[in-house]
C-alpha positions in Angstrom: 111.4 111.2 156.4 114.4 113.5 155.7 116.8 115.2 158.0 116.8 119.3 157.7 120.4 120.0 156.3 120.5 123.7 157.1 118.3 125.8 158.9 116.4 128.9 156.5 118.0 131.9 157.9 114.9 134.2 157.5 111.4 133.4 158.8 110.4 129.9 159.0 109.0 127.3 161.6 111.2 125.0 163.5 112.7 123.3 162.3 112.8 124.0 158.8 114.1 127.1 160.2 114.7 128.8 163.6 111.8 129.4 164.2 111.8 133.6 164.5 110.0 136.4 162.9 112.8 137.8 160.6 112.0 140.5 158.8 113.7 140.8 155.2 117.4 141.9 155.3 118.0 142.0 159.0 119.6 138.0 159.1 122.8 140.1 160.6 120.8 141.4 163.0 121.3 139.8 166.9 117.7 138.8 167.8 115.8 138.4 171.6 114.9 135.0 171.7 111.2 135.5 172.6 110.4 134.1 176.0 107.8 133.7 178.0 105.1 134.9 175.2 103.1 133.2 172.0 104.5 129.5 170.6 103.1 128.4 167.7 102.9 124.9 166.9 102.3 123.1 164.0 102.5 119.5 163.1 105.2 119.2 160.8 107.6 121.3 158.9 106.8 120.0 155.4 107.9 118.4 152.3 111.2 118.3 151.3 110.4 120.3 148.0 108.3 123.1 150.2 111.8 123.3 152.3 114.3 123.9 149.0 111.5 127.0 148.1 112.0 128.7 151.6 115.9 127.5 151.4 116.0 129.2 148.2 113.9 132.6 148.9 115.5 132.9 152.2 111.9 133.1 154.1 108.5 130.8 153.8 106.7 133.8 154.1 106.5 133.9 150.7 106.4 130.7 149.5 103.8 129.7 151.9 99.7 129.7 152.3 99.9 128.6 155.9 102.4 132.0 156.9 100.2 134.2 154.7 96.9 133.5 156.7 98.9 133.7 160.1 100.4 136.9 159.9 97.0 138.3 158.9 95.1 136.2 162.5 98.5 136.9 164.6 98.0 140.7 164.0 94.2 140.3 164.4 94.7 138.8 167.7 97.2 141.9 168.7 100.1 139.4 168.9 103.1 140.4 167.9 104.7 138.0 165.3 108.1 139.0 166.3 107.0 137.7 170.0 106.2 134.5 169.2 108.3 131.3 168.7 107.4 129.1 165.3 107.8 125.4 165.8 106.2 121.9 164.7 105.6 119.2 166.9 107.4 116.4 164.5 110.7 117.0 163.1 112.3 115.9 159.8 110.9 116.8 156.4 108.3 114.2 154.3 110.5 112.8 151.5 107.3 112.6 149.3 103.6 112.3 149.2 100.9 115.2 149.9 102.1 118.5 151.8 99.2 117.7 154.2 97.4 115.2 156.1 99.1 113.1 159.4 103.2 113.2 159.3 104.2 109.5 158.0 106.3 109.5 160.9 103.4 109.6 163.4 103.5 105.5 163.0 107.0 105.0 164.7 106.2 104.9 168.5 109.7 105.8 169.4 110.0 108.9 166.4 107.0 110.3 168.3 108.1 109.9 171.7 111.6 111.5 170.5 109.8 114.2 169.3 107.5 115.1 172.4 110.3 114.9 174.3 112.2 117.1 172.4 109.5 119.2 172.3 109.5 119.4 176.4 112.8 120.8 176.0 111.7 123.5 173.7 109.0 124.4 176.3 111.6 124.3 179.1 113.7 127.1 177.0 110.7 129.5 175.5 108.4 129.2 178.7 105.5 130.1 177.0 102.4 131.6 178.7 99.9 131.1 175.5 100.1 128.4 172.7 98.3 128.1 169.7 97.9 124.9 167.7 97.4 124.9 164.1 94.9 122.0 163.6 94.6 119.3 165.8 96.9 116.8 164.6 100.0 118.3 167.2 97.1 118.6 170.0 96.4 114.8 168.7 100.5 113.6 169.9 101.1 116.5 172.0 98.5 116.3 174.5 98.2 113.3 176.3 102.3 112.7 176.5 102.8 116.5 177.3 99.9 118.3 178.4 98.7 115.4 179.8 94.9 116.2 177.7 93.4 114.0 175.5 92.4 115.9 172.2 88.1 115.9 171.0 87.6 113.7 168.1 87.2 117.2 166.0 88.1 120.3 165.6 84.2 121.2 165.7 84.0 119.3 169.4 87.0 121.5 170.4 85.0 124.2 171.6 87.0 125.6 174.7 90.6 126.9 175.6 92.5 124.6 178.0 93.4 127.1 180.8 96.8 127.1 182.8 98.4 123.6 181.9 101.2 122.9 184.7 104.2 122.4 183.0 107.8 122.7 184.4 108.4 126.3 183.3 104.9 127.7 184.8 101.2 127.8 183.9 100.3 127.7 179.9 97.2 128.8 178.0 96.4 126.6 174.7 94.3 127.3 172.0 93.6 125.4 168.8 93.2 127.4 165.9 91.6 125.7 162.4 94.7 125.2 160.8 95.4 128.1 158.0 96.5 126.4 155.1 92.4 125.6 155.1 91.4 128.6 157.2 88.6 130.3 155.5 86.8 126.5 154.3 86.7 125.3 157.9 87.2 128.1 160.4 83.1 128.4 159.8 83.0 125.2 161.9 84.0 126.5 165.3 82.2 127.2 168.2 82.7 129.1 171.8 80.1 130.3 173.8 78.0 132.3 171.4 80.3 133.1 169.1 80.7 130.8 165.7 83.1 131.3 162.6 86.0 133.0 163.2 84.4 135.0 165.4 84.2 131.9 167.6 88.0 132.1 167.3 89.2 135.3 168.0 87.0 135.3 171.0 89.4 131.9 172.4 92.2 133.4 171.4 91.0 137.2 173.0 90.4 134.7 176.6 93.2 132.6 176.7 95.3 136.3 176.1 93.9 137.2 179.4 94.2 134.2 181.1 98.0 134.1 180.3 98.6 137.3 180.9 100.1 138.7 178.2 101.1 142.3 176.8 99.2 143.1 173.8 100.1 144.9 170.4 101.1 148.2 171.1 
């Protein structure tokens, strides 16, 4: 694993980046931290190599399979992507080996216990009323030392929202999403009442938006 030596000043995940919606050419811009809407969470920020390309370009938007697919299911969904806060539930880069597949540093008891509870403190500061999971490796650490859930075996088996989690800021809505770096080979899997595909999705998604609370697209 590799430390993040500067944040990418334009869109990107935390914490490869700060994990806003920056739209090109406005980095002077001040920015509203967004509270108390849409986190997205991830497992991990990358590869060192898939940093250095967002580094380089100033955004991953467009460097970036996983950002492609989201912006198109965010807007779908009638989120706003400037709402929402990016993030990762692992931090540090992967040094080498594949782009996907479990973070290395899953296998260091302490790392992960660092992480989640770093990761309570970014809860604690963007209060957010819905969360979506890309994939179920950050529902997989996540869950039982935060959420206090223990993840289904699958993503197929995950076939419900969990409804207001207690945490310390207030009640939160979560929803796993099939990860979009594979979106359109495995969203076909899901399930939720009698909806399948992505369907099946947008239908969680469409619930857990109620449940939470929130203001839609306008």
């Amino acid at each position: 694993m590799s430390a993040v030596p500067e944040p990418i000043q334009g869109t990107a995940f935390f914490p490869g980046g700060l994990g806003l919606w920056i739209e090109p050419n406005s980095q002077d811009k001040e920015f509203d931290f967004p509270t108390g809407g849409c986190m997205v969470v991830g497992q991990d920020f990358n590869t060192v190599a898939a940093y250095e390309r967002g580094r380089q370009k100033g955004s991953e938007t467009g460097t970036s399979r996983t950002w492609q697919v989201l912006e198109k299911l965010l807007r779908g969904f009638d989120l706003q992507p400037e709402r929402c806060f990016y993030t990762n539930a692992y931090l540090g880069l992967r040094t080498e080996g594949p782009e996907t597949g479990r973070f290395p540093g899953s296998r260091d008891k302490g790392f992960v216990n660092r992480c989640a509870s770093f990761f309570r403190r970014q809860l604690d500061v963007a209060r957010p009323r819905l969360i979506l999971m890309l994939g179920m490796e950050p529902l997989r650490m996540l869950g039982p030392r935060v959420f206090g859930i223990q993840a289904p075996r699958t993503l197929m088996a995950c076939d419900n929202i969990f409804r207001k989690l207690r945490l310390e800021h207030g009640d939160a809505t979560l929803v796993v999403l099939t990860h979009p770096s594979l979106y359109y080979a495995n969203v076909w899997r899901r399930r939720y009442l009698h909806f399948g595909g992505a369907e099946a999705e947008g239908a969680m998604v469409r619930d857990a938006i109620s449940v939470a609370g929130l203001r839609l697209l306008e």
